[in-house]
PyMOL commands that place a pseudoatom at each C-alpha (Angstrom):
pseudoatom trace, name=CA, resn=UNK, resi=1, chain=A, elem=C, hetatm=0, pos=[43.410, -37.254, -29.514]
pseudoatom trace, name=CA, resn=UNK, resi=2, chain=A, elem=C, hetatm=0, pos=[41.087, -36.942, -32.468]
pseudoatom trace, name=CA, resn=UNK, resi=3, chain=A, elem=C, hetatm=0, pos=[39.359, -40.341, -31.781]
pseudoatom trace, name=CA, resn=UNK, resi=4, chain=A, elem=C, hetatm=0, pos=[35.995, -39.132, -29.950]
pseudoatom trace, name=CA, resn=UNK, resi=5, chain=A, elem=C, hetatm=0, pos=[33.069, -42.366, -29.854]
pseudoatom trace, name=CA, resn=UNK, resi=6, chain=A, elem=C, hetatm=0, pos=[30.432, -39.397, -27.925]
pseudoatom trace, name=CA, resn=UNK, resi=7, chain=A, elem=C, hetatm=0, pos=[29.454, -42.253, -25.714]
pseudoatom trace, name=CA, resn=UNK, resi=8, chain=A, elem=C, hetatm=0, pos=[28.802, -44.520, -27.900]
pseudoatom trace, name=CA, resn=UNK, resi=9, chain=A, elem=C, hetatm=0, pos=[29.711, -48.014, -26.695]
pseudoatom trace, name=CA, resn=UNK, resi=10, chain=A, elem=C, hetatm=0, pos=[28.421, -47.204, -23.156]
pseudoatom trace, name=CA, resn=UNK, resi=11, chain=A, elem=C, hetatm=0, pos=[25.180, -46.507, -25.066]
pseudoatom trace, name=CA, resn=UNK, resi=12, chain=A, elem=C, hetatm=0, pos=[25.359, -49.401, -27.223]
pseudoatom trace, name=CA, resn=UNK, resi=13, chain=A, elem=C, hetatm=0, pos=[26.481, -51.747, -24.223]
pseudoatom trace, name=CA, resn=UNK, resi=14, chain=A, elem=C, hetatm=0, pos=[23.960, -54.881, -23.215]
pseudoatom trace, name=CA, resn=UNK, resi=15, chain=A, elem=C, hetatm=0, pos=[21.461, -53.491, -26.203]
pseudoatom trace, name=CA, resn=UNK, resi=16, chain=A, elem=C, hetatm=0, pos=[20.525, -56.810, -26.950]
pseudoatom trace, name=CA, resn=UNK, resi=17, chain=A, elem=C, hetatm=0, pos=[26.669, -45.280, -60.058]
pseudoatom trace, name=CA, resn=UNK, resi=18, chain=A, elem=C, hetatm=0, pos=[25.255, -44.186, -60.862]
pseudoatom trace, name=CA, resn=UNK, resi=19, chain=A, elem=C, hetatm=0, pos=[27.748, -46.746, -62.819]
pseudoatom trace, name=CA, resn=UNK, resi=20, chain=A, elem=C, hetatm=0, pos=[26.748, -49.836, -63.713]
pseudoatom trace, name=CA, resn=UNK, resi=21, chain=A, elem=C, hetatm=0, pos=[29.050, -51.941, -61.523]
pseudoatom trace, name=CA, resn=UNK, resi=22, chain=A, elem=C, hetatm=0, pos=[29.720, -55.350, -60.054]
pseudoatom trace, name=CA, resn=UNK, resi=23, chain=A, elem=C, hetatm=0, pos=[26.689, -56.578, -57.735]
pseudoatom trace, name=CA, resn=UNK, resi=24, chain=A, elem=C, hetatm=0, pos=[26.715, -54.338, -54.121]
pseudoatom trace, name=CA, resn=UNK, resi=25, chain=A, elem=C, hetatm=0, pos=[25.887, -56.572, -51.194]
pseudoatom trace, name=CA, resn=UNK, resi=26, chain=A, elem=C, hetatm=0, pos=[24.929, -54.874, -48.073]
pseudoatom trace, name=CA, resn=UNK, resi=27, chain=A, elem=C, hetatm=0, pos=[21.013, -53.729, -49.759]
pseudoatom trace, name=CA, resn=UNK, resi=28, chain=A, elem=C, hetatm=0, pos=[20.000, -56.570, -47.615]
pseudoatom trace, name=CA, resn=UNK, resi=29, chain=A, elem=C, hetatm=0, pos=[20.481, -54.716, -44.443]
pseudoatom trace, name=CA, resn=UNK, resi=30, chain=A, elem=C, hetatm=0, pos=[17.157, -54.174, -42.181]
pseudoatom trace, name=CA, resn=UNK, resi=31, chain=A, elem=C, hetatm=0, pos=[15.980, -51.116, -40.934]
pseudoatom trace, name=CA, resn=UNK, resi=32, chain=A, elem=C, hetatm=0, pos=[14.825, -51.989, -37.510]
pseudoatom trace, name=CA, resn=UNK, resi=33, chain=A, elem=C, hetatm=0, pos=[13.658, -49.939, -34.499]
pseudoatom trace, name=CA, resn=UNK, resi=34, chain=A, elem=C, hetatm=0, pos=[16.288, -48.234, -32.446]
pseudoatom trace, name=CA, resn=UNK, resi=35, chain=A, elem=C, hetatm=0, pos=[16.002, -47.767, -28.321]
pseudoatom trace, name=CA, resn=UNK, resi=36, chain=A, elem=C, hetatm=0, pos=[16.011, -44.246, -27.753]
pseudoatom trace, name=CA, resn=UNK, resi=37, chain=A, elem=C, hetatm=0, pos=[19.449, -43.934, -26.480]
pseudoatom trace, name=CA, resn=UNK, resi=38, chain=A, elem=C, hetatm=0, pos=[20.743, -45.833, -29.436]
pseudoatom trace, name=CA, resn=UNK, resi=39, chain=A, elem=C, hetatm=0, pos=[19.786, -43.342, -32.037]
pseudoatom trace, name=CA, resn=UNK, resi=40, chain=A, elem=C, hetatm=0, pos=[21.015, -40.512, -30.087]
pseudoatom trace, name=CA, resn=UNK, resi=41, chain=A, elem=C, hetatm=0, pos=[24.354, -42.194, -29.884]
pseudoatom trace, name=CA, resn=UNK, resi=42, chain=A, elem=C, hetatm=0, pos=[24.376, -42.960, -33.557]
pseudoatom trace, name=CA, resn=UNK, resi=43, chain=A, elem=C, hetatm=0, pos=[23.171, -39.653, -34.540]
pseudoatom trace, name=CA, resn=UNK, resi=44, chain=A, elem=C, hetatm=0, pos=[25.563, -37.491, -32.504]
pseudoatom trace, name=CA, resn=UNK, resi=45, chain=A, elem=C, hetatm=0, pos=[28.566, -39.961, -33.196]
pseudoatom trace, name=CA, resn=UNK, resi=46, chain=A, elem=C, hetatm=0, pos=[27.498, -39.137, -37.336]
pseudoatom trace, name=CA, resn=UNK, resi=47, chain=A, elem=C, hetatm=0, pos=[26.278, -35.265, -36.994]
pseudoatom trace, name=CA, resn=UNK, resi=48, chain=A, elem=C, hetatm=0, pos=[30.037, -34.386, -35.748]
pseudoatom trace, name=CA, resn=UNK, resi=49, chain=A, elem=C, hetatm=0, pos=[31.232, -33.116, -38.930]
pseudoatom trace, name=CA, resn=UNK, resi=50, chain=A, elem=C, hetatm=0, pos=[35.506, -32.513, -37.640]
pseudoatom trace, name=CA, resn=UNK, resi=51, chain=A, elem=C, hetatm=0, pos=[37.170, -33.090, -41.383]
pseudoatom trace, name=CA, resn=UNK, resi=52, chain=A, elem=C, hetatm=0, pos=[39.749, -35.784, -41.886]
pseudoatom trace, name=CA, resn=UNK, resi=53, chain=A, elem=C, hetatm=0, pos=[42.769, -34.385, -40.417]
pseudoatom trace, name=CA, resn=UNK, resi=54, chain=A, elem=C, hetatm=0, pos=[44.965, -36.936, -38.471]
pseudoatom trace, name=CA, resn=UNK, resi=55, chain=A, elem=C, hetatm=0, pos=[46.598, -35.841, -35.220]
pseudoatom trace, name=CA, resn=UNK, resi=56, chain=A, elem=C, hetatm=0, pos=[49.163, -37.644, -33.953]
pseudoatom trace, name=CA, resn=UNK, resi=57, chain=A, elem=C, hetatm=0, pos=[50.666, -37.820, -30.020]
pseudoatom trace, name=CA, resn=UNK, resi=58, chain=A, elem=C, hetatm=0, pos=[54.357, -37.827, -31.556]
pseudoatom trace, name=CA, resn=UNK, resi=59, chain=A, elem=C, hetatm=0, pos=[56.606, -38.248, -34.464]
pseudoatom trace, name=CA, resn=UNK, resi=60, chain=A, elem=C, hetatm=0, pos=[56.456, -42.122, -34.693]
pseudoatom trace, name=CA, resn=UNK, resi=61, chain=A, elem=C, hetatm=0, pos=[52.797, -42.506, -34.481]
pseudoatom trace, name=CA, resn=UNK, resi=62, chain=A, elem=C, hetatm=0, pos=[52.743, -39.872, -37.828]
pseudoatom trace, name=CA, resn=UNK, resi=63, chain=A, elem=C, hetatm=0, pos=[55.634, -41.982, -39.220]
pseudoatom trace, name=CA, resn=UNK, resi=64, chain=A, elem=C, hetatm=0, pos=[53.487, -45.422, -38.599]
pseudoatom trace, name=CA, resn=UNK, resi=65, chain=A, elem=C, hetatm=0, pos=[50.559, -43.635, -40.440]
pseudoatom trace, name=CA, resn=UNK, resi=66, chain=A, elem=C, hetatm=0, pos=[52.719, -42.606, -43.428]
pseudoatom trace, name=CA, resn=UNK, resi=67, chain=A, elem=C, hetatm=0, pos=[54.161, -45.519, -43.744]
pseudoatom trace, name=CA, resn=UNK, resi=68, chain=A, elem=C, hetatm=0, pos=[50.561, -47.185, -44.105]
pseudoatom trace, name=CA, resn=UNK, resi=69, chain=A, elem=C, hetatm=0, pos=[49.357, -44.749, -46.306]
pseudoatom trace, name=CA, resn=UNK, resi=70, chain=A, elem=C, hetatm=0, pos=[52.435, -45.238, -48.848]
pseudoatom trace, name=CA, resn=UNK, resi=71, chain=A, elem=C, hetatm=0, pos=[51.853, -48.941, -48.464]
pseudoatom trace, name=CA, resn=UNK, resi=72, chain=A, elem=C, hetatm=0, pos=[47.970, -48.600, -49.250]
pseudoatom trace, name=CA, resn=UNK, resi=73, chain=A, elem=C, hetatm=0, pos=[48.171, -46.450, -51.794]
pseudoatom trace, name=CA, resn=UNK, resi=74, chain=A, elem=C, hetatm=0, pos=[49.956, -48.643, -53.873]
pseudoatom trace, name=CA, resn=UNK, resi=75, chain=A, elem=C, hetatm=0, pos=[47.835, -50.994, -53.620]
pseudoatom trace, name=CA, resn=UNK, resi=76, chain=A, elem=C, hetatm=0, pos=[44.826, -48.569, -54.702]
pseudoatom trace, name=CA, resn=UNK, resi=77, chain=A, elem=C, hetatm=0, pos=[46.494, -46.944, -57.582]
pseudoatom trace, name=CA, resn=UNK, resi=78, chain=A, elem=C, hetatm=0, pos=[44.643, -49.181, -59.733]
pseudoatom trace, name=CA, resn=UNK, resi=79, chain=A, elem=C, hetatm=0, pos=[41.365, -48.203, -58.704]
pseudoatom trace, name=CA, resn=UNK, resi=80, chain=A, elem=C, hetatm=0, pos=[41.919, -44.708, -58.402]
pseudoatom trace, name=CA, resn=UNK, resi=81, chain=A, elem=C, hetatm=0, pos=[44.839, -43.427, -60.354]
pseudoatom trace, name=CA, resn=UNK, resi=82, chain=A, elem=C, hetatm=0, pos=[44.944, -39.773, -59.329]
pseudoatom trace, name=CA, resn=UNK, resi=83, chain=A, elem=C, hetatm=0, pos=[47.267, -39.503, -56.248]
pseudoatom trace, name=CA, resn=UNK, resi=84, chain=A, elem=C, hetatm=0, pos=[45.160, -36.577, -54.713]
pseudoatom trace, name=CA, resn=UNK, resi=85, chain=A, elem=C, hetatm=0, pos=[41.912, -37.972, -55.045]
pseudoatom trace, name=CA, resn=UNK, resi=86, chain=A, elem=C, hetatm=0, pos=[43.394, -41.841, -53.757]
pseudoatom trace, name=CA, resn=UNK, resi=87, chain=A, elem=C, hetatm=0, pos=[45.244, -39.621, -50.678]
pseudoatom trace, name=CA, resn=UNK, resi=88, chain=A, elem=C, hetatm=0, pos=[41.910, -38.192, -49.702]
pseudoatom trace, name=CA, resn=UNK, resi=89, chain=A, elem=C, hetatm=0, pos=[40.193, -41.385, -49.634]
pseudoatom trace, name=CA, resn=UNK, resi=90, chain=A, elem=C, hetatm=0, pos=[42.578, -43.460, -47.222]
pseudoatom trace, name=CA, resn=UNK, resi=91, chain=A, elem=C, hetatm=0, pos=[43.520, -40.428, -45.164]
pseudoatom trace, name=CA, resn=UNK, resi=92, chain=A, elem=C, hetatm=0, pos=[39.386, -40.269, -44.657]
pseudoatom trace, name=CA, resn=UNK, resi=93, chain=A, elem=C, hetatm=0, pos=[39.200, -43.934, -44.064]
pseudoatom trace, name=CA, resn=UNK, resi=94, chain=A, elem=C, hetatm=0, pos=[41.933, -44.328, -41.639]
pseudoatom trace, name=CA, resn=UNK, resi=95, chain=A, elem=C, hetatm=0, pos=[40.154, -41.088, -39.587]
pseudoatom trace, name=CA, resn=UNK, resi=96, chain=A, elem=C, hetatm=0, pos=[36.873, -42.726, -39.909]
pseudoatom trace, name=CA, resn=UNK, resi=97, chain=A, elem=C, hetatm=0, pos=[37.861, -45.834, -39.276]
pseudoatom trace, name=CA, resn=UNK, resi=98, chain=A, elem=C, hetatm=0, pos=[39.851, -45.393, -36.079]
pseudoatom trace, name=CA, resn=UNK, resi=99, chain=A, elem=C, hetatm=0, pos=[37.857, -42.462, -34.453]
pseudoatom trace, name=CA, resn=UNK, resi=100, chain=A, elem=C, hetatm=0, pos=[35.018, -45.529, -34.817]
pseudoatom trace, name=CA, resn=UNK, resi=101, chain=A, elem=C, hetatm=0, pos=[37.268, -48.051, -33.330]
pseudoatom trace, name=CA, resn=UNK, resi=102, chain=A, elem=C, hetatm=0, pos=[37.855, -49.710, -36.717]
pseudoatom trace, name=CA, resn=UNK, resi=103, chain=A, elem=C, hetatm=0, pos=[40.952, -51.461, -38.214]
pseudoatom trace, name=CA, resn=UNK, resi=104, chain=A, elem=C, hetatm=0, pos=[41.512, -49.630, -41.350]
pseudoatom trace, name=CA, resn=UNK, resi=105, chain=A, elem=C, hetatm=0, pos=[42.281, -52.726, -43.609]
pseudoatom trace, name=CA, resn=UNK, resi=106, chain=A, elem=C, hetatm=0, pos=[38.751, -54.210, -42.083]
pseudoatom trace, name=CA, resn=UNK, resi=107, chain=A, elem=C, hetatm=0, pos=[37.138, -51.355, -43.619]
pseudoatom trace, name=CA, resn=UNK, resi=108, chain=A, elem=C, hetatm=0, pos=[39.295, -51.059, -46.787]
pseudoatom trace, name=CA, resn=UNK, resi=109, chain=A, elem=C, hetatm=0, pos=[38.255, -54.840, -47.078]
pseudoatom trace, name=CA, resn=UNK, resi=110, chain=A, elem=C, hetatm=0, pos=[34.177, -54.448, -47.032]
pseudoatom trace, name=CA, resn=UNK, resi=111, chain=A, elem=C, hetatm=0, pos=[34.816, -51.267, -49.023]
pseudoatom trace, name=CA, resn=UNK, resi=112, chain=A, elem=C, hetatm=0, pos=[36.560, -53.921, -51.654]
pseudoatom trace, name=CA, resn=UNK, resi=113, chain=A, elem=C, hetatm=0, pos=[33.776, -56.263, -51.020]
pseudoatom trace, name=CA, resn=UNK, resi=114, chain=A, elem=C, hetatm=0, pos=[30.613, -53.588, -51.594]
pseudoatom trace, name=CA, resn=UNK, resi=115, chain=A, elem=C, hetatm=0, pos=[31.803, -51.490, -53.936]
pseudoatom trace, name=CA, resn=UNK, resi=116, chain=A, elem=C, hetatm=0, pos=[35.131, -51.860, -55.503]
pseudoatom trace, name=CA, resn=UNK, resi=117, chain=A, elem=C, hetatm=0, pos=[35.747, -48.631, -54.535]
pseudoatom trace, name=CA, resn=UNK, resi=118, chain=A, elem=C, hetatm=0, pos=[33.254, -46.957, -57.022]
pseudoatom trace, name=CA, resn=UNK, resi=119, chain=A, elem=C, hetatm=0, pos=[32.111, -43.716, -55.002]
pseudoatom trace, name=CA, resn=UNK, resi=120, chain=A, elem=C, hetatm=0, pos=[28.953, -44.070, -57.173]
pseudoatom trace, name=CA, resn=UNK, resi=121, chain=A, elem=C, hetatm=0, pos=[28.321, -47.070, -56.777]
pseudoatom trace, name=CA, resn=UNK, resi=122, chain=A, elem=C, hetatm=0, pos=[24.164, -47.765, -56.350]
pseudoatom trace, name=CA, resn=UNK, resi=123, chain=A, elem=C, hetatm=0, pos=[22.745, -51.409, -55.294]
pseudoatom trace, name=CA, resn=UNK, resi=124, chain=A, elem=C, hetatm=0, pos=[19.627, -52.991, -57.203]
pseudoatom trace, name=CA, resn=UNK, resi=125, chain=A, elem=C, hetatm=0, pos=[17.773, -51.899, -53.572]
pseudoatom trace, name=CA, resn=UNK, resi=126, chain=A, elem=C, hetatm=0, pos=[19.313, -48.537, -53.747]
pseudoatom trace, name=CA, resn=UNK, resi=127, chain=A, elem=C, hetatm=0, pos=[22.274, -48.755, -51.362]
pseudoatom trace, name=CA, resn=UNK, resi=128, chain=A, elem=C, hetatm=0, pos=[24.888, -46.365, -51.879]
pseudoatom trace, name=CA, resn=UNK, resi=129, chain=A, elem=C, hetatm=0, pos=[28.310, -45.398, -52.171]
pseudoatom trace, name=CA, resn=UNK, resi=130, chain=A, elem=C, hetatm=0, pos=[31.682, -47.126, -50.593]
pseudoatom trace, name=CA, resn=UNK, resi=131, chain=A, elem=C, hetatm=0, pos=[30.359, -48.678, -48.251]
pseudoatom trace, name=CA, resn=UNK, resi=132, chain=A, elem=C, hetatm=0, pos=[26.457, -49.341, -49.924]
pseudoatom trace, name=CA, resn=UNK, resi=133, chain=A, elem=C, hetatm=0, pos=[24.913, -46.988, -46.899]
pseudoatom trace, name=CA, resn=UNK, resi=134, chain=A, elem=C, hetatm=0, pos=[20.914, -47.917, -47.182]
pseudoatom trace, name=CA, resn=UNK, resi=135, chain=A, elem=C, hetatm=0, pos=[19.434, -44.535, -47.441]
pseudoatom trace, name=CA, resn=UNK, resi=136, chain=A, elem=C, hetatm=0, pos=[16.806, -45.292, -44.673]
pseudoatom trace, name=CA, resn=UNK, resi=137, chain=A, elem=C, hetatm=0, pos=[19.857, -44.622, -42.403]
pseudoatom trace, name=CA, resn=UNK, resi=138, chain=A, elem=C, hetatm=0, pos=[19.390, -41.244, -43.454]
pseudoatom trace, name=CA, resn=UNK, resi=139, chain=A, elem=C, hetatm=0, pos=[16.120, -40.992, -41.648]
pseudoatom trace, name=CA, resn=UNK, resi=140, chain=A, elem=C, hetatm=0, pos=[17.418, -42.729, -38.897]
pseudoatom trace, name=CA, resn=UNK, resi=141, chain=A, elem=C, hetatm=0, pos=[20.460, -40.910, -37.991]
pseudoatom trace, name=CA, resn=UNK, resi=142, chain=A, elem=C, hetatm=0, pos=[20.198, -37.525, -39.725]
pseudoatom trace, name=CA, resn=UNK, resi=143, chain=A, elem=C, hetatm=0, pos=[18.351, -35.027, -42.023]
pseudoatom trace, name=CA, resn=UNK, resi=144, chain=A, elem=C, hetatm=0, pos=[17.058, -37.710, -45.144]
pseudoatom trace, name=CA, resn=UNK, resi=145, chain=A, elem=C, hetatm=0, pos=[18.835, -36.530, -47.862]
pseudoatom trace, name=CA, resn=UNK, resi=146, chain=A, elem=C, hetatm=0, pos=[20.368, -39.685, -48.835]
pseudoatom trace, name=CA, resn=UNK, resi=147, chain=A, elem=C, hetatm=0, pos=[22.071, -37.452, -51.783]
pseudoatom trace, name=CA, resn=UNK, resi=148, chain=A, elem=C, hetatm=0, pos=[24.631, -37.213, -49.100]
pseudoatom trace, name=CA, resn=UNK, resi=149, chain=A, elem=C, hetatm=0, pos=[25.653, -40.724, -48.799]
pseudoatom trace, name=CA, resn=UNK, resi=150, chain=A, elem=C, hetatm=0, pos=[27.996, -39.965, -52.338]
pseudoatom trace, name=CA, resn=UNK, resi=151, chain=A, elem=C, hetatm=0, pos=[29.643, -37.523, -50.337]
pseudoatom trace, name=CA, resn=UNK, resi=152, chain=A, elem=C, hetatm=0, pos=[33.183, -39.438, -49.297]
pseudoatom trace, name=CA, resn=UNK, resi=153, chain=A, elem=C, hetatm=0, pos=[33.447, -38.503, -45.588]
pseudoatom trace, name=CA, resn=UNK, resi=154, chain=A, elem=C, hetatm=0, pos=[29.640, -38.786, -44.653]
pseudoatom trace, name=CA, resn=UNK, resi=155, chain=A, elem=C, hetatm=0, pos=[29.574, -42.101, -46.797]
pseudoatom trace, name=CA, resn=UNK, resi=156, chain=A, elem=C, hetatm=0, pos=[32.271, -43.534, -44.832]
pseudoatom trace, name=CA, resn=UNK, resi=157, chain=A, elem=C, hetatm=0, pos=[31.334, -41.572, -41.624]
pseudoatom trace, name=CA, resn=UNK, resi=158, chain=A, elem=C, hetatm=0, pos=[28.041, -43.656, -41.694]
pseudoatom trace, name=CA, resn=UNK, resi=159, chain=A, elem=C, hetatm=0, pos=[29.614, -46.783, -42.959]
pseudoatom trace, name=CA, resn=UNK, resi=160, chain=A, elem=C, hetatm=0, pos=[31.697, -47.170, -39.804]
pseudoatom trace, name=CA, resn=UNK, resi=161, chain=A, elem=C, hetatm=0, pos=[29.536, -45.985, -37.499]
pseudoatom trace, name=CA, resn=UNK, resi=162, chain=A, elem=C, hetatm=0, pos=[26.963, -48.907, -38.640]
pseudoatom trace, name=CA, resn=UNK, resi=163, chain=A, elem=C, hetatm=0, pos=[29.366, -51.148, -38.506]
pseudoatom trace, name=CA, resn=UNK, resi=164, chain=A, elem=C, hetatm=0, pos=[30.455, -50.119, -34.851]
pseudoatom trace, name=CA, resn=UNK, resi=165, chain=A, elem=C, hetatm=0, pos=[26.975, -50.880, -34.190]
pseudoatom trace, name=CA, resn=UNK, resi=166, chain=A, elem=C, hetatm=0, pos=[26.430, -53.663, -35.316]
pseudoatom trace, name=CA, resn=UNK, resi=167, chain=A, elem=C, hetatm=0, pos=[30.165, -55.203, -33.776]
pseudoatom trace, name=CA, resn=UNK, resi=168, chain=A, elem=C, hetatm=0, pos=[28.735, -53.459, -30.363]
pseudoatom trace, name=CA, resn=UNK, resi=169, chain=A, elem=C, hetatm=0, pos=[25.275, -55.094, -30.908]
pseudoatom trace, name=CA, resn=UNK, resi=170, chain=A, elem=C, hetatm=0, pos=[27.012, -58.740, -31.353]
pseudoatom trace, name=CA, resn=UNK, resi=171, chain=A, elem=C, hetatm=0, pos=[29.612, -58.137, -28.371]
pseudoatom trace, name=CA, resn=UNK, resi=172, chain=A, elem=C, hetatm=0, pos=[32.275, -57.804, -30.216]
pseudoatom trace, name=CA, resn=UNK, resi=173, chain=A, elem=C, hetatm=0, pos=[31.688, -61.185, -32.890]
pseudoatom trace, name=CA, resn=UNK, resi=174, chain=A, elem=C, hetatm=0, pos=[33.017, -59.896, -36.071]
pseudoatom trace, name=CA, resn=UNK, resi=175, chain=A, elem=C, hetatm=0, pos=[31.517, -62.425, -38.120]
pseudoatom trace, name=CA, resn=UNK, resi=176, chain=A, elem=C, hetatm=0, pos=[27.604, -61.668, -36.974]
pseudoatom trace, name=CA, resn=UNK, resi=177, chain=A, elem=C, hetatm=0, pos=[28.274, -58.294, -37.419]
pseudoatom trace, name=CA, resn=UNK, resi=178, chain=A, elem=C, hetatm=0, pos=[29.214, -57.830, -40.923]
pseudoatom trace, name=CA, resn=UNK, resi=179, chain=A, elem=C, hetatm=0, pos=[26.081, -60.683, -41.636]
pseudoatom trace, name=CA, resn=UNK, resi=180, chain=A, elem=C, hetatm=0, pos=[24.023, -57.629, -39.979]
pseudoatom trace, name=CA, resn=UNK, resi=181, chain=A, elem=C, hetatm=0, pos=[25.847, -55.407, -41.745]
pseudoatom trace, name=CA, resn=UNK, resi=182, chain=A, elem=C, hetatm=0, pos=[25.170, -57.461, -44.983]
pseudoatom trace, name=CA, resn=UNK, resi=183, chain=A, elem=C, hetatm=0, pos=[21.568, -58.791, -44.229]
pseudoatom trace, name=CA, resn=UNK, resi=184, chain=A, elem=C, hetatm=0, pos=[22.735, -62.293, -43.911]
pseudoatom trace, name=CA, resn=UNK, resi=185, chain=A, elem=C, hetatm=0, pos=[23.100, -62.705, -40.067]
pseudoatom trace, name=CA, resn=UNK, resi=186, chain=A, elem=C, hetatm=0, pos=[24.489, -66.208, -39.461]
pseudoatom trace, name=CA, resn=UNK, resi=187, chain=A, elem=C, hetatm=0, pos=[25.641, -67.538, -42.957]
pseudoatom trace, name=CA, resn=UNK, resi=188, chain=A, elem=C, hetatm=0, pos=[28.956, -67.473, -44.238]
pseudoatom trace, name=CA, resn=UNK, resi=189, chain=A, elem=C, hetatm=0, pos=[29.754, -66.045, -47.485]
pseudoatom trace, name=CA, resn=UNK, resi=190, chain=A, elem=C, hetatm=0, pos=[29.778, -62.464, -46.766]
pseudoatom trace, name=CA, resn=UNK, resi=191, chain=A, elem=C, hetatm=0, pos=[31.521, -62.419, -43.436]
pseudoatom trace, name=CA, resn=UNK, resi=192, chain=A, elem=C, hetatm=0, pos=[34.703, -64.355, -45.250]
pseudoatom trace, name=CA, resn=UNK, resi=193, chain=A, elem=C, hetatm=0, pos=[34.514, -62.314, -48.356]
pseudoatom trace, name=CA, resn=UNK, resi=194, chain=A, elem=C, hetatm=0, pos=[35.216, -58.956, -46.219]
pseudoatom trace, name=CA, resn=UNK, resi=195, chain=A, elem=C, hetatm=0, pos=[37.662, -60.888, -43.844]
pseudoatom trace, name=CA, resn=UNK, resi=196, chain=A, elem=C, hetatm=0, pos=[39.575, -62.374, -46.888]
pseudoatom trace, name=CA, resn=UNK, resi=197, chain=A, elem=C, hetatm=0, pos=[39.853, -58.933, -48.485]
pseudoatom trace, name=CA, resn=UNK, resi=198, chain=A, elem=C, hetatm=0, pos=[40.810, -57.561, -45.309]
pseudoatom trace, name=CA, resn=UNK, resi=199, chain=A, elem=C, hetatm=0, pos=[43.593, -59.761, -45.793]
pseudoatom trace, name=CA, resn=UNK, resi=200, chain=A, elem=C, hetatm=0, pos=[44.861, -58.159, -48.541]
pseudoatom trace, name=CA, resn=UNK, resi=201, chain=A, elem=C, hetatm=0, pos=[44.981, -54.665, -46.944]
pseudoatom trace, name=CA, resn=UNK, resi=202, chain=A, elem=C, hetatm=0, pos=[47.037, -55.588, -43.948]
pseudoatom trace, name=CA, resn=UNK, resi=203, chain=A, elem=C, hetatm=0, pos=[49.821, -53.989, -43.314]
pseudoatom trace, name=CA, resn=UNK, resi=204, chain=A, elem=C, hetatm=0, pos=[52.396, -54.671, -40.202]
pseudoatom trace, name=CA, resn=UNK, resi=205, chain=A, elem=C, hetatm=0, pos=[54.022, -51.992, -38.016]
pseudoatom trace, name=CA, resn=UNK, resi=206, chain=A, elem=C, hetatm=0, pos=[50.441, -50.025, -39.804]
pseudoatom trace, name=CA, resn=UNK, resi=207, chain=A, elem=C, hetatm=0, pos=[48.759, -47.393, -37.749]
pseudoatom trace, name=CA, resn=UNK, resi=208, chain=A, elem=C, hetatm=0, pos=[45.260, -48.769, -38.147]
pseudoatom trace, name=CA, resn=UNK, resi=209, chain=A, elem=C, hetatm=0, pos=[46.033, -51.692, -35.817]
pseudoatom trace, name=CA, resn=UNK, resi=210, chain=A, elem=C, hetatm=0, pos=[43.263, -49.929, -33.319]
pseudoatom trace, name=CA, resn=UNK, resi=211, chain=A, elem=C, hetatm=0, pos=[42.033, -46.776, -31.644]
pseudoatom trace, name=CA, resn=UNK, resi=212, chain=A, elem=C, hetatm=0, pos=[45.076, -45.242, -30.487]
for i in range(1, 212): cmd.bond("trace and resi %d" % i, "trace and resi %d" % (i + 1))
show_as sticks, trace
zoom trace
């Protein structure tokens, strides 16, 4: 199994482009102070740098993934024409996105919502990438070279993981975690933006249903 969380709900548990795109949302986030055993949880579940590489327990869990990945990639083509580059992107979601206990087409959807899936994508308060990663995280969680949120994995890697937090922080209420994830705790328009995108990006019989 591939899917490794280092702890991090236990942790987590009863802690109560540079193109000149569309607007990016989640610049509203808050940097806040993190408990002790939160940040180590964050960092180590982020400094674990395993590549992409989806391991499956037998032939139809591979099949279910395929199967997704042909059905999402369609969808993307527009987006990202190039098959290799749009194959690297959802095989790195889906492994991001389930080794954080994600549903893929969740994260697909606030990727959609923050980005339009511009890799380069910069907010007028300097969030970044796919997934608009604040750079402050960067302190946070690892080294400070915020540089690296354009990379694809460690965008995404951070993306999820701050999301996971946030969905851990809120036991388990999507729609106050992607306000924290947004800035905008409590009011409506950007949970239901990312849930009706995430719409779009379901896919039944997929393999991103949950951690398997």
């Amino acid at each position: 199994m591939f899917l490794r969380r280092h702890g991090l709900l236990a942790l987590l548990a009863g802690w109560g482009s540079l193109s000149l795109p569309a607007p990016a949302h989640a610049g509203n986030q808050i940097e806040e102070p993190l408990a002790d055993s939160v940040r180590s949880a964050l960092s180590a579940a982020v400094s674990d740098d395993a590549p992409p590489v989806p391991e499956f327990a037998d032939t139809e869990s591979r099949l279910r993934y395929l199967r997704w990945l042909g059905n999402a990639s369609g969808r993307l083509r527009k987006q990202k024409p190039d098959w290799n580059v749009r194959r690297e992107f959802l095989q790195t979601l889906w492994y991001e996105s389930r080794r954080a206990g994600l549903d893929p087409a969740l994260v697909l959807g606030l990727v959609q919502v923050e980005s339009n899936f511009r890799k380069f994508a910069v907010s007028s308060t300097g969030a970044r990438g796919y997934m608009q990663v604040m750079p402050f995280w960067t302190r946070v969680l690892a080294d400070g070279d915020s540089g690296k949120l354009f990379h694809l994995q460690t965008n995404l890697r951070f993306g999820c993981v701050i999301l996971r937090h946030y969905l851990d922080r809120e036991k388990g209420d999507l729609f106050l975690a992607l306000g924290r994830y947004n800035g905008s705790r409590g009011q409506s328009p950007y949970p239901q933006a990312v849930l009706a995108a995430k719409r779009r990006w379901e896919f039944r019989g997929d393999a991103g249903a949950g951690p398997a």
